[in-house]
KOLLUM-934171 format. One record per residue (C-alpha): residue in one letter; x, y, z; residue number from 1. Coordinates in steps of 0.02 Angstrom, whole numbers, always signed. Each point is the difference from the previous one (the first is absolute). Layout:
! KOLLUM-934171
['a',[X,Y,Z],NUM];
...
//
This chain:
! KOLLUM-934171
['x',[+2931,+7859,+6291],1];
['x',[-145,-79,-129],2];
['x',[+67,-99,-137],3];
['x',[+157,-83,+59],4];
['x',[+42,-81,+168],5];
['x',[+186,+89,+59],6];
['x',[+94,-146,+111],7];
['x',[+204,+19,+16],8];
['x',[+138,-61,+73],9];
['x',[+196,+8,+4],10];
['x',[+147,-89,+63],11];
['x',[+187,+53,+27],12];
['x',[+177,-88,+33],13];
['x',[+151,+67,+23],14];
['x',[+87,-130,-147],15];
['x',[+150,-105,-7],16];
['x',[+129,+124,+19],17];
['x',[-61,+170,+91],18];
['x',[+19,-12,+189],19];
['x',[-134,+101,+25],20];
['x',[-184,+65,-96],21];
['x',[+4,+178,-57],22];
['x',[-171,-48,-67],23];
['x',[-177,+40,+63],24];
['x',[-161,-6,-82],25];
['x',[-178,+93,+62],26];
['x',[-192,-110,-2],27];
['x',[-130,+134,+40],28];
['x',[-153,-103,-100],29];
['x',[-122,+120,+112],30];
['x',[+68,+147,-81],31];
['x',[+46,-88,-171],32];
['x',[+195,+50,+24],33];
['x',[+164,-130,-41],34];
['x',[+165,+48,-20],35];
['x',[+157,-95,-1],36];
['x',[+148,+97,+46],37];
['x',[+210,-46,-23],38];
['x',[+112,+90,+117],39];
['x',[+182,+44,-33],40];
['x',[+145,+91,+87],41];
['x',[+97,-126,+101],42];
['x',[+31,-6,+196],43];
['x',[-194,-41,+28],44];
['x',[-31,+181,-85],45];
['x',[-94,-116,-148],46];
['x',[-114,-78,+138],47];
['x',[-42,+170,+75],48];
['x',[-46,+96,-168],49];
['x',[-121,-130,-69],50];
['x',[-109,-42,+172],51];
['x',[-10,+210,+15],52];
['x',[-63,+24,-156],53];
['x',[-105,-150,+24],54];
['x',[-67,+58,+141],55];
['x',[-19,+182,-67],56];
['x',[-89,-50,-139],57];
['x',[-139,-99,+119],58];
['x',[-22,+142,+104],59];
['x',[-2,+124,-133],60];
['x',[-155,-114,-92],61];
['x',[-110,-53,+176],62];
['x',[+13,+203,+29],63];
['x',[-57,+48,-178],64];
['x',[-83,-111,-99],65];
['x',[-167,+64,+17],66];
['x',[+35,+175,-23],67];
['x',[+127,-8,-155],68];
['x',[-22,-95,-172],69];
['x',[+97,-176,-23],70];
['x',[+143,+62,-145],71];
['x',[+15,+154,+128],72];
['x',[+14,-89,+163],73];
['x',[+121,-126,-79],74];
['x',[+110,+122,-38],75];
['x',[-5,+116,+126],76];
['x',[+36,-139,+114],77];
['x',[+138,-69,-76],78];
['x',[+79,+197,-24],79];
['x',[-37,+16,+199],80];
['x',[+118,-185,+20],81];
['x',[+140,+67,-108],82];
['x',[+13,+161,+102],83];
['x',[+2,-77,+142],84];
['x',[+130,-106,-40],85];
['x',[+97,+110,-67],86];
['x',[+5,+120,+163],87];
['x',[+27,-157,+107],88];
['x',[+160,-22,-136],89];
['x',[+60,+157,+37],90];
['x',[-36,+0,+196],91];
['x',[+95,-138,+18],92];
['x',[+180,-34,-52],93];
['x',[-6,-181,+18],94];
['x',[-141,-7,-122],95];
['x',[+68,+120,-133],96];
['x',[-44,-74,-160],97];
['x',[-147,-74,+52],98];
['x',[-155,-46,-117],99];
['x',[-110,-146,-71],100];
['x',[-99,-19,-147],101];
['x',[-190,-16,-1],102];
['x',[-144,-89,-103],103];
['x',[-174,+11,+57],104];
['x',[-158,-27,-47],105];
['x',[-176,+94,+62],106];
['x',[-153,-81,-47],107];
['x',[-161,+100,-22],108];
['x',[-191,+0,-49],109];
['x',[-45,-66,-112],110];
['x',[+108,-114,-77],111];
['x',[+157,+114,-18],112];
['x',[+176,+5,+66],113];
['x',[+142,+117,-10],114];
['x',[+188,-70,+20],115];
['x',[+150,+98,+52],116];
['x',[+187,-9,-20],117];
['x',[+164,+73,+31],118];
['x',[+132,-119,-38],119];
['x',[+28,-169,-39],120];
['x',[-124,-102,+94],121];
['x',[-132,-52,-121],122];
['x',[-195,-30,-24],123];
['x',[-62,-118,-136],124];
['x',[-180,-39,-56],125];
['x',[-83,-179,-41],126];
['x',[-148,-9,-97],127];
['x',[-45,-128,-125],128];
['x',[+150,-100,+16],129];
['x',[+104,+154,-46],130];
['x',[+135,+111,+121],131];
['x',[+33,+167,-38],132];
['x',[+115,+107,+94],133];
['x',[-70,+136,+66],134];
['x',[+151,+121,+38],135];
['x',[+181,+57,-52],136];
['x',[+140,-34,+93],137];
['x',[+109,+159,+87],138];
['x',[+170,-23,-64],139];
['x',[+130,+54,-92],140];
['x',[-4,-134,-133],141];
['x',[-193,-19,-9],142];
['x',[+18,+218,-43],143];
['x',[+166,-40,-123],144];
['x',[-110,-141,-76],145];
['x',[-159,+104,-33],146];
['x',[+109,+124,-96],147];
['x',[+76,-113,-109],148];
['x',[+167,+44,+78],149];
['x',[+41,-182,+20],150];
['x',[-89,-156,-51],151];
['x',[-93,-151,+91],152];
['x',[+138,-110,-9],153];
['x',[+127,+123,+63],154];
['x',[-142,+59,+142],155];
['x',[+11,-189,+72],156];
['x',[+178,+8,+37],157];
['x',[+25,+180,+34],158];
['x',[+116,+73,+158],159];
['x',[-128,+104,+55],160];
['x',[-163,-133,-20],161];
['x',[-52,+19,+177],162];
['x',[+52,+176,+17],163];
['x',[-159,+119,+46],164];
['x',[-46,+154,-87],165];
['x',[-137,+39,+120],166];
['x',[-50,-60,+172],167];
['x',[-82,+61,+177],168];
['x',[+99,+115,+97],169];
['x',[+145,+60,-114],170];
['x',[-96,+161,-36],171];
['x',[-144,+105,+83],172];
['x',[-107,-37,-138],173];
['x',[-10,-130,-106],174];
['x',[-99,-51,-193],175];
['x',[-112,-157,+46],176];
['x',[-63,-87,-158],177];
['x',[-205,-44,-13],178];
['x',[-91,-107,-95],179];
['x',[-187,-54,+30],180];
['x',[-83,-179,-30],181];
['x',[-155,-27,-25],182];
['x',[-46,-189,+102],183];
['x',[-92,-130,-55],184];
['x',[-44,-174,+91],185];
['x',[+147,-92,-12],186];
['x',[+132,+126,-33],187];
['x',[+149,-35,+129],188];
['x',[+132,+141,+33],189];
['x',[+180,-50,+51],190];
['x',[+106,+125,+121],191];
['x',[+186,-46,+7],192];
['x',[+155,+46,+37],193];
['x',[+138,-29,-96],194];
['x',[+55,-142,+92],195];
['x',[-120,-113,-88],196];
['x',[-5,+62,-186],197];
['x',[+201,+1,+21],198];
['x',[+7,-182,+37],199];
['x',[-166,-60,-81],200];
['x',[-49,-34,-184],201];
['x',[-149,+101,-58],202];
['x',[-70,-163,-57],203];
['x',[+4,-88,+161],204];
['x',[-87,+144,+65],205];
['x',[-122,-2,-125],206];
['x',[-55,-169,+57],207];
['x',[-18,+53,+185],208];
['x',[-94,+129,-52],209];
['x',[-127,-87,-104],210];
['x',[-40,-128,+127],211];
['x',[-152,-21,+100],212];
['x',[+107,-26,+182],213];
['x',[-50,+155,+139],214];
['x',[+114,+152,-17],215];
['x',[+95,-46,+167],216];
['x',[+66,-162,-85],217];
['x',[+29,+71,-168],218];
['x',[+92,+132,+105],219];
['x',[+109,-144,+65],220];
['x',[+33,-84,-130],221];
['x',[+46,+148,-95],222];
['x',[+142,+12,+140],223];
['x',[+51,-174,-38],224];
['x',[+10,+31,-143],225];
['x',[+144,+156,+0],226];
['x',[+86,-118,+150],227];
['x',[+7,-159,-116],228];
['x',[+88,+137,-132],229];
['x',[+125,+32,+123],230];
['x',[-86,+134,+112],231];
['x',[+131,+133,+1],232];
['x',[-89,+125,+65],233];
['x',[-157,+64,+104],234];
['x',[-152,-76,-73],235];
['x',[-178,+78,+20],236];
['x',[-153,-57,-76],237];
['x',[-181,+76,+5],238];
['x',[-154,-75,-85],239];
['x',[-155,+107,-40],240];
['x',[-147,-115,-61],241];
['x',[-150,+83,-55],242];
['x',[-102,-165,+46],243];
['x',[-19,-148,-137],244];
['x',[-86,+4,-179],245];
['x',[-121,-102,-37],246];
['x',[+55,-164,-87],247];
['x',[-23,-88,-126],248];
['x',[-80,-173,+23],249];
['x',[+119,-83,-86],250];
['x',[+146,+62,+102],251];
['x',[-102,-47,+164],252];
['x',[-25,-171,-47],253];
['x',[+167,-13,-35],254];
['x',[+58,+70,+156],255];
['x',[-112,-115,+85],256];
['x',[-37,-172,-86],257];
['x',[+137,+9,-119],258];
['x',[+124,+42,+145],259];
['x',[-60,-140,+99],260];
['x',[-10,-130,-177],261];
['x',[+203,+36,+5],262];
['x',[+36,-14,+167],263];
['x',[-91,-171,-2],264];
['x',[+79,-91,-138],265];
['x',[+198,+72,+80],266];
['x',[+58,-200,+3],267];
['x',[-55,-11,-166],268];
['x',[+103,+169,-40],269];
['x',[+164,-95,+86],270];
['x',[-29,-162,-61],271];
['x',[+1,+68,-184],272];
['x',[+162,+105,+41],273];
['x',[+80,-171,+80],274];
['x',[-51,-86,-169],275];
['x',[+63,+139,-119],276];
['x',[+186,-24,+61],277];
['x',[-19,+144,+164],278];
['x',[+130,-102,+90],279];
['x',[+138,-17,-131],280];
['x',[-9,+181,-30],281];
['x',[+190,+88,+36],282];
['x',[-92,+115,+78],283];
['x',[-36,-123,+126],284];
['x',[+153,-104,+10],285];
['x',[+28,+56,+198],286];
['x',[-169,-60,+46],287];
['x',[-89,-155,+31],288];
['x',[-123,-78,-109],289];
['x',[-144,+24,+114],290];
['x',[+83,+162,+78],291];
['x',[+1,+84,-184],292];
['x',[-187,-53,-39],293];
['x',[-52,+57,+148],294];
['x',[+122,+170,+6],295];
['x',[-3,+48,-189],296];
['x',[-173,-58,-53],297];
['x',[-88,+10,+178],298];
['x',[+33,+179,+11],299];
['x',[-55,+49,-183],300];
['x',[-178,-95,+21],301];
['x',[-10,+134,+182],302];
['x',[+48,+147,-88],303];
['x',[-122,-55,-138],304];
['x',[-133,-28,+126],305];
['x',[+26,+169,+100],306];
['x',[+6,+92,-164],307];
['x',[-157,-74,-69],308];
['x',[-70,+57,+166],309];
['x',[+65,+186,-3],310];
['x',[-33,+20,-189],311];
['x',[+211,+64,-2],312];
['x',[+164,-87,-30],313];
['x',[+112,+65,+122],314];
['x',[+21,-186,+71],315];
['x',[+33,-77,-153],316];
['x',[+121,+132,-49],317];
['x',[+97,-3,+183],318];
['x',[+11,-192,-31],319];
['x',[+83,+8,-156],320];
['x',[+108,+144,+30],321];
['x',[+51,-88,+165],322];
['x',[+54,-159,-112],323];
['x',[+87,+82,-126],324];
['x',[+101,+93,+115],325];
['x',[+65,-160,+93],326];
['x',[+40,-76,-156],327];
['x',[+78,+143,-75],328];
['x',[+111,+18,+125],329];
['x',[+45,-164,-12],330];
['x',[+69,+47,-159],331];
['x',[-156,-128,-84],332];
['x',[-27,+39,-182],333];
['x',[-162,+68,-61],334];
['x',[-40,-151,-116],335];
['x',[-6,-110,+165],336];
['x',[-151,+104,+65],337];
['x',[-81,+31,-159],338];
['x',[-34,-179,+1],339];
['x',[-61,-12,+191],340];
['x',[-130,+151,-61],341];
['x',[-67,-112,-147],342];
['x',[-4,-150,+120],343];
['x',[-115,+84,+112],344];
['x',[-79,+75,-130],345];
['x',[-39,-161,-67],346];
['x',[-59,-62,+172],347];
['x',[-119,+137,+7],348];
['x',[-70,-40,-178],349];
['x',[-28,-182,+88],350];
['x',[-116,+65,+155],351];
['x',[-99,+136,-113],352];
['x',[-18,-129,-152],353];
['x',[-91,-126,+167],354];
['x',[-111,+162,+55],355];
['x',[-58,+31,-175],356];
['x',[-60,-203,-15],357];
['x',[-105,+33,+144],358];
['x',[-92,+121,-102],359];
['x',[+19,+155,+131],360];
['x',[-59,+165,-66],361];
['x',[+151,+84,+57],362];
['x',[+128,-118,-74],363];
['x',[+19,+121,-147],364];
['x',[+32,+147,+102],365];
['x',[+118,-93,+135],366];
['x',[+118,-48,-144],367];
['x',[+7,+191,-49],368];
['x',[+49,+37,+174],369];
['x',[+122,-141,+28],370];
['x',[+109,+6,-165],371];
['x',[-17,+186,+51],372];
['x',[+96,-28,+156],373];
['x',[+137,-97,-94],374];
['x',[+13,+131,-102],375];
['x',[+48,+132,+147],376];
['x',[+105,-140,+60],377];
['x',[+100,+9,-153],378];
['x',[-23,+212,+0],379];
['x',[+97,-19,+173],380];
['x',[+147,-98,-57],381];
['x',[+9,+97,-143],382];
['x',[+14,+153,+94],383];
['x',[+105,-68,+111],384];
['x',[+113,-68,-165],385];
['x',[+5,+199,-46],386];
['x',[+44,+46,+162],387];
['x',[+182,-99,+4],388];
['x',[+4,+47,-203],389];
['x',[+10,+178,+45],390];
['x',[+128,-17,+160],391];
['x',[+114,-99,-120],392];
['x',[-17,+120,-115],393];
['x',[+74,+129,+113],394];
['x',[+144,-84,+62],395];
['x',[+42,-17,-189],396];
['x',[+1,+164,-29],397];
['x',[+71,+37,+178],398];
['x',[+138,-131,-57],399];
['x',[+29,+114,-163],400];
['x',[+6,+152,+56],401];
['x',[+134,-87,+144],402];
['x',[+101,-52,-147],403];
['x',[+1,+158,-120],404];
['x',[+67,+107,+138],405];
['x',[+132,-138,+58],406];
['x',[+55,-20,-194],407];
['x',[-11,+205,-36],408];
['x',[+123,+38,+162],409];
['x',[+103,-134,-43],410];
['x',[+15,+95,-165],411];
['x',[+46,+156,+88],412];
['x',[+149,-69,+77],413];
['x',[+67,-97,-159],414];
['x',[+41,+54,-170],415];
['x',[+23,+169,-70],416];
['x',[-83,+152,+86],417];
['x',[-168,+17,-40],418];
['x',[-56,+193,-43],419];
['x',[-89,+87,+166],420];
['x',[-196,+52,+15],421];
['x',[-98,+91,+108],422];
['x',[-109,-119,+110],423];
['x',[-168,+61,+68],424];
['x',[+69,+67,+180],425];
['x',[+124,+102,-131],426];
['x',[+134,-96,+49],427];
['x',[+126,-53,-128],428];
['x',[+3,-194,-32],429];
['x',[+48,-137,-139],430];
['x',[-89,-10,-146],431];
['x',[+3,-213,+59],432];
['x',[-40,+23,+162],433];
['x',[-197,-19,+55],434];
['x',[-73,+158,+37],435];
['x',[-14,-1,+183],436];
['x',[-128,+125,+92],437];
['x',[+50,+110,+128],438];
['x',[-90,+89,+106],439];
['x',[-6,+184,-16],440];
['x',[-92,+48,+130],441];
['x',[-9,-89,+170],442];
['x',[-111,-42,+119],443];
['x',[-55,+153,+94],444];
['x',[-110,+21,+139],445];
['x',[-116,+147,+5],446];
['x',[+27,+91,+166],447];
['x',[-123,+12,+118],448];
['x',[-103,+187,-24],449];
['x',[-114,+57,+156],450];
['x',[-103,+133,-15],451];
['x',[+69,+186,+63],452];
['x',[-60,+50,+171],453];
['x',[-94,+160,-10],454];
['x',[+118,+157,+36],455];
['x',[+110,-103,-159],456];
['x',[-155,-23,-101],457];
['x',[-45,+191,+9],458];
['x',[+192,+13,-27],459];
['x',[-23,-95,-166],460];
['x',[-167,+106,-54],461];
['x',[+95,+156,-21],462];
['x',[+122,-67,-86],463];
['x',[-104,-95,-119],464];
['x',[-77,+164,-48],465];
['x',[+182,+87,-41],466];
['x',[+44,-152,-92],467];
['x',[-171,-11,-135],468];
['x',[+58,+200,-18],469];
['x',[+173,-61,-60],470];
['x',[-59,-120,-114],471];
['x',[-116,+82,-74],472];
['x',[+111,+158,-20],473];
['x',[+140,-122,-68],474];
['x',[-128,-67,-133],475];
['x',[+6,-186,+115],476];
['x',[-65,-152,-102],477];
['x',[-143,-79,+47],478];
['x',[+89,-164,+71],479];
['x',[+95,+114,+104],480];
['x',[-133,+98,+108],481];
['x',[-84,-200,-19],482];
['x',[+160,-28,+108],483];
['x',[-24,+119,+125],484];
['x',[-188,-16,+37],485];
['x',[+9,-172,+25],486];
['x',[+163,+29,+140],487];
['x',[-92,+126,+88],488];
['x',[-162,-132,+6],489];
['x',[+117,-139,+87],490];
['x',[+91,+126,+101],491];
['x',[-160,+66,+71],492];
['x',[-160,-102,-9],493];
['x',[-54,-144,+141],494];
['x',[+43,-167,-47],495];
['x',[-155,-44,-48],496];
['x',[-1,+97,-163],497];
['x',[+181,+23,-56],498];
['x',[+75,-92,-134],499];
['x',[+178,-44,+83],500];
['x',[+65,-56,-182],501];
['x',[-20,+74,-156],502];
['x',[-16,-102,-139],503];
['x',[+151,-2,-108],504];
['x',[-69,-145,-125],505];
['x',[-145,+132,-41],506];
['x',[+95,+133,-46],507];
['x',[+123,-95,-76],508];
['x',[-125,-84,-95],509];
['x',[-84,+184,-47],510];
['x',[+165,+93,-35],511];
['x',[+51,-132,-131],512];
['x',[-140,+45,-113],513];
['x',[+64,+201,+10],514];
['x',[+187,-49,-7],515];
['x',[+127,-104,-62],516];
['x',[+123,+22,+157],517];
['x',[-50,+6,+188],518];
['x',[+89,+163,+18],519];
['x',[-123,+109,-14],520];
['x',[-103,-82,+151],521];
['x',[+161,-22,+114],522];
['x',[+39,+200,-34],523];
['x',[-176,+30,+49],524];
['x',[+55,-73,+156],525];
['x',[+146,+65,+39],526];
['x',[-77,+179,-18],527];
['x',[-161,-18,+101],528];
['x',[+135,-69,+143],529];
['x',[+127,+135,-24],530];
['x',[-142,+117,+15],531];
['x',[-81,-76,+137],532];
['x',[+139,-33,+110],533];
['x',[+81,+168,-27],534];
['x',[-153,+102,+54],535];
['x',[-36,-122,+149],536];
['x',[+197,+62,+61],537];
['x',[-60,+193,-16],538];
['x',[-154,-38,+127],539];
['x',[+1,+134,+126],540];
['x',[-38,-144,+140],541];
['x',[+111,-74,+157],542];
['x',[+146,-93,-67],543];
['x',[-73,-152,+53],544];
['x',[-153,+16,-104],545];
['x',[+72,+30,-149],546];
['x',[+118,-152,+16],547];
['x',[-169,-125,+29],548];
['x',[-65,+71,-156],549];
['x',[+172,-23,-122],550];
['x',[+21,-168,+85],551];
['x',[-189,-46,-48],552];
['x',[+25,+65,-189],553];
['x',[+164,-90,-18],554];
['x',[-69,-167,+54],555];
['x',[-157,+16,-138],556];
['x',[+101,+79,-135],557];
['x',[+118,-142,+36],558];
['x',[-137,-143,-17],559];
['x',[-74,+83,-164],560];
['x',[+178,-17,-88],561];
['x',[+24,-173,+66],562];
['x',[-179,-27,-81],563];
['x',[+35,+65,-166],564];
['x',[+145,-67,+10],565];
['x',[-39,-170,+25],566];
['x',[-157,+1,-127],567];
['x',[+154,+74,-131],568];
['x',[+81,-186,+49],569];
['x',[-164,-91,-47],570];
['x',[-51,+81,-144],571];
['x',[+161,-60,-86],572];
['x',[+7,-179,+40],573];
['x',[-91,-61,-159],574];
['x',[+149,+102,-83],575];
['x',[+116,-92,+111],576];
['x',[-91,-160,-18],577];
['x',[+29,+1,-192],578];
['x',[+174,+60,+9],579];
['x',[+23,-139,+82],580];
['x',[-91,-119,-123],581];
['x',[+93,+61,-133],582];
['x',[+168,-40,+90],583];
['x',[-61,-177,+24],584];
['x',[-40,-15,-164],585];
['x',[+168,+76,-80],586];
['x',[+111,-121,+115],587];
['x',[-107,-130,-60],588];
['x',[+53,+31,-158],589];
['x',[+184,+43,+53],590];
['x',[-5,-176,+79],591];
['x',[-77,-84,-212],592];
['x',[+125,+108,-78],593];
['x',[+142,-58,+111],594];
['x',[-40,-200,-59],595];
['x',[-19,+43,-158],596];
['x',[+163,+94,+11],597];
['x',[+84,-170,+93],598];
['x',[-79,-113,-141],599];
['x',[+67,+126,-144],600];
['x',[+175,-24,+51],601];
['x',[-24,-202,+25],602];
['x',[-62,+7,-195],603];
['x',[+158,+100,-19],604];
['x',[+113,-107,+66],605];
['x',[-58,-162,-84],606];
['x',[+5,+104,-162],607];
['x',[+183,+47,+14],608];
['x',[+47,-173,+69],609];
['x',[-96,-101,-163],610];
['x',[+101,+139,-119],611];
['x',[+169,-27,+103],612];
['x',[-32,-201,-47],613];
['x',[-61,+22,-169],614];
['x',[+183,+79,-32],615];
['x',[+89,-125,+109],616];
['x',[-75,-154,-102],617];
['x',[+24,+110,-194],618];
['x',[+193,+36,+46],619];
['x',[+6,-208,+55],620];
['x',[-57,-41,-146],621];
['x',[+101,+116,-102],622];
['x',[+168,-66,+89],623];
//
């Protein structure tokens, strides 16, 4: 490769909280391929889908990359993971289910890479101090989001937020996004899974990224960081550096002299923290004078030091984060550490006032750096302040919604009776009661379809013949010979190439723009199997034969309803969702009424009693 120098490295744990690691990652630097892959399916099934399409995907690129171009090998490789996963799903009854997401990365001549994903593992760029994500998350909400169907804040809190809508091995084939990078020195590309941008600020990961430590420790300390933010879940991290850029000067004296003009004046830095009133902070009240020098300001002036060194800020940021947090959950009041900030912020005025006397030529750029730490310092806590804003700020509305739906059934069984609507499940229910959702459609399993053995497959042949004759001849819609072309595929063709579900969201999704009811598409349906079955059962085949093929048919026709069905469910929640918003809203305003109501009569009361002794005192005096 001219231009830029590839190096890489990754790291993985298994977290806080998962027994075991569903997570693998792939470092071919001699053929320019990284991936990072995140297993699911439970019973070790997870494990199992992610190392074989791992492993897959290495073969697939040592056995073509010089005879296939780079977008082409990267995505034939990952199609030739996802089928095999997919027949080791269906081999297997243990690992029915199975599948894993993917990101990877294949770097190329010149200076050019191409990154892949199906998913919700990630890849981000750094360049120029800036991260950009490179891909779109797999899921259901990420999908409902980019429609406008719901919005960010509802997206962060949403049922279905780690739900995917596409992954290896749940189909034959399956849609891998591409985009292509063009590298220059410097650029850094991050591979994750989800463990780590689930439990890690994108700030913090910013810093990481725009240090100058080796991949394999940013790598690590990228772990840290999703572990110190609770680590629950697998955690995979992949660095792609594409070598350094060439630096300014000033930012290599600084990372040099300047670094080392800190580091020598650090009892200076402590004694001006001592003088400032360190020690009498609240902050410190459960420490020692010499222990909270030495603790609070000792570790600031190192993660100063090791910053100025790595041009980043993660250690700064980790230091304040780390004190907030222990103070916070001391229930310690933010005025208390605002102050400790501006005494150590005042210290460090102190040691870079001393450097500038001594007339160094970096003085000028060392203060930039260090009030620049401070200030990620305070970024850290203020995120961090945000953080427990927004948790509060849920059990609040949590707490609400609690009591609006205690205070509307208490209505229900008090007072007059209320008149009688039609909930969303069309069940009738108070007018004061919260609108609770009911499921309409359970959980159901699609059964297990294999494909026919041959004397049933030639079984099916003829009669898929008769029944595109009936159709036709009964003027058939489109949808319905769609039906029955896709049952004879499943019925019939190898595993390898047969869809084994169709997708009911799709033609959900395209029958609402033709209709205003599904029952156009679920007639369709119901003729192609009528059709279907019945000329299967007028075979002239062995008994047995023909009862293989109508037990095939069933099972498919059965997991196309349950699929239409189910995508009928989904595409009415936002309905349901505001339904239910406005019944929240309405017993609110039962509950304003009902005070107002309480306080009327009060009014009315004191009223009646001020007339009844304005009377008693005029017939007093009369007498």
């Amino acid at each position: 490769m001219s231009g830029v120098e590839i190096s890489a490295s990754g790291k993985t744990h298994r977290g806080k909280v998962r027994k075991d690691n569903e997570d693998t990652m792939l470092v071919d630097a001699g053929n320019g391929a990284f991936a990072v892959l995140d297993g699911m399916g439970g019973a070790m099934a997870g494990e199992v889908a992610s190392a074989t399409a791992r492993d897959v995907i290495a073969a697939y690129v040592r056995e073509h990359s010089n005879d296939m171009e780079p977008r082409d090998l990267i995505e034939a490789a990952i199609q030739a993971a996802n089928i095999r996963v997919h027949c080791e799903a269906k081999r297997r009854q243990d690992r029915h289910g199975m599948g894993t997401t993917v990101v990877a990365c294949m770097v190329f001549e010149p200076n050019q890479a191409i990154v892949a994903n199906v998913g919700d593992s990630r890849a981000y760029l750094w360049r120029d101090g800036r991260i950009q994500l490179l891909t779109r998350d797999h899921t259901v909400v990420a999908d409902l989001l980019a429609k406008k169907i719901i919005t960010a804040s509802e997206a962060e809190h949403h049922p279905y937020n780690n739900v995917l809508s596409r992954n290896l091995g749940s189909k034959p084939r399956v849609k891998i996004d591409l985009v292509e990078v063009s590298l220059q020195p410097g650029d850094r590309i991050l591979l994750c899974s989800d463990g780590l941008t689930g439990y890690a600020s994108t700030d913090a990961i910013k810093q990481l990224l725009g240090g100058n430590d080796s991949p394999e420790n940013i790598a690590e300390n990228l772990i840290e960081l999703a572990l110190r933010g609770g680590g629950g879940d697998n955690v995979t991290t992949l660095i792609i550096d594409a070598g350094r850029a060439e630096e300014p000067e000033d930012t290599e004296v600084i990372r040099t002299s300047g670094a080392m003009a800190w580091w020598r004046r650090r009892s200076m830095f402590l004694a001006a923290a001592k003088n400032r009133g360190l020690c009498d902070s609240p902050v410190c009240a459960v420490l020692s004078p010499d222990e909270a020098v030495e603790i609070v300001a000792g570790n600031l002036s190192e993660a100063i030091y090791r910053d100025l060194e790595q041009t980043t800020g993660i250690n700064v940021w980790t230091y304040a984060e780390n004190l907030a947090k222990g103070w916070f959950d001391q229930e310690g009041e933010y005025d208390s550490l605002r102050d400790l900030i501006d005494i150590l912020h005042g210290a460090a005025e102190v040691v870079l006032a001393d450097i500038a006397a001594k007339g160094e030529l970096f003085a000028r750029g060392l203060e930039i750096a260090v009030i620049r730490g401070l200030t990620v310092a305070e970024m850290a806590i203020g995120g961090l302040i945000a953080e427990r804003v927004r948790h509060v700020e849920d059990e609040l509305v949590e707490l609400r919604a609690r009591r609006d739906r205690s205070a509307a059934a208490a209505r229900s069984w008090q007072g007059p009776a209320e008149p009688f609507t039609v909930a969303a499940d069309g069940a009738e229910s108070s007018a004061g009661q919260a609108l609770i959702e009911h499921p309409t459609v359970p959980h159901m399993a699609t059964l297990r379809v294999d494909p026919a053995p041959p004397e049933v497959a030639e079984c099916l042949e003829h009669a898929l013949v008769r029944a595109r004759k009936l159709l036709d001849a009964g003027n058939g819609r489109k949808a319905a010979r769609q039906f029955l072309d896709r049952a004879h595929m499943v019925a019939t063709e190898p595993l390898e190439g047969a869809d084994f579900e169709l997708s009911g969201a799709e033609l959900v999704e395209a029958r609402s723009g033709e209709h205003s009811s599904i029952s156009p598409l679920l007639d369709a349906l119901d003729r192609a199997r009528r059709i279907h079955l019945g000329v299967v059962a007028r075979v002239d085949v062995d008994r047995e034969v023909r009862v293989a093929a109508l037990r095939i048919l069933a099972g498919i026709h059965r997991n196309m309803m349950y699929s239409i069905a189910a995508a009928v469910v989904e595409s009415g929640r936002p309905v349901s969702e505001q339904l239910r918003h406005a019944a929240e809203v309405t017993a609110s305003l039962r509950t304003r009424v009902g005070k107002g109501e309480v306080k009327l009569a009060a009014l009315e009361r004191q009223l009646v009693n001020k007339k009844t002794t304005a009377a008693g005192n005029r017939a007093g005096g009369q007498l």
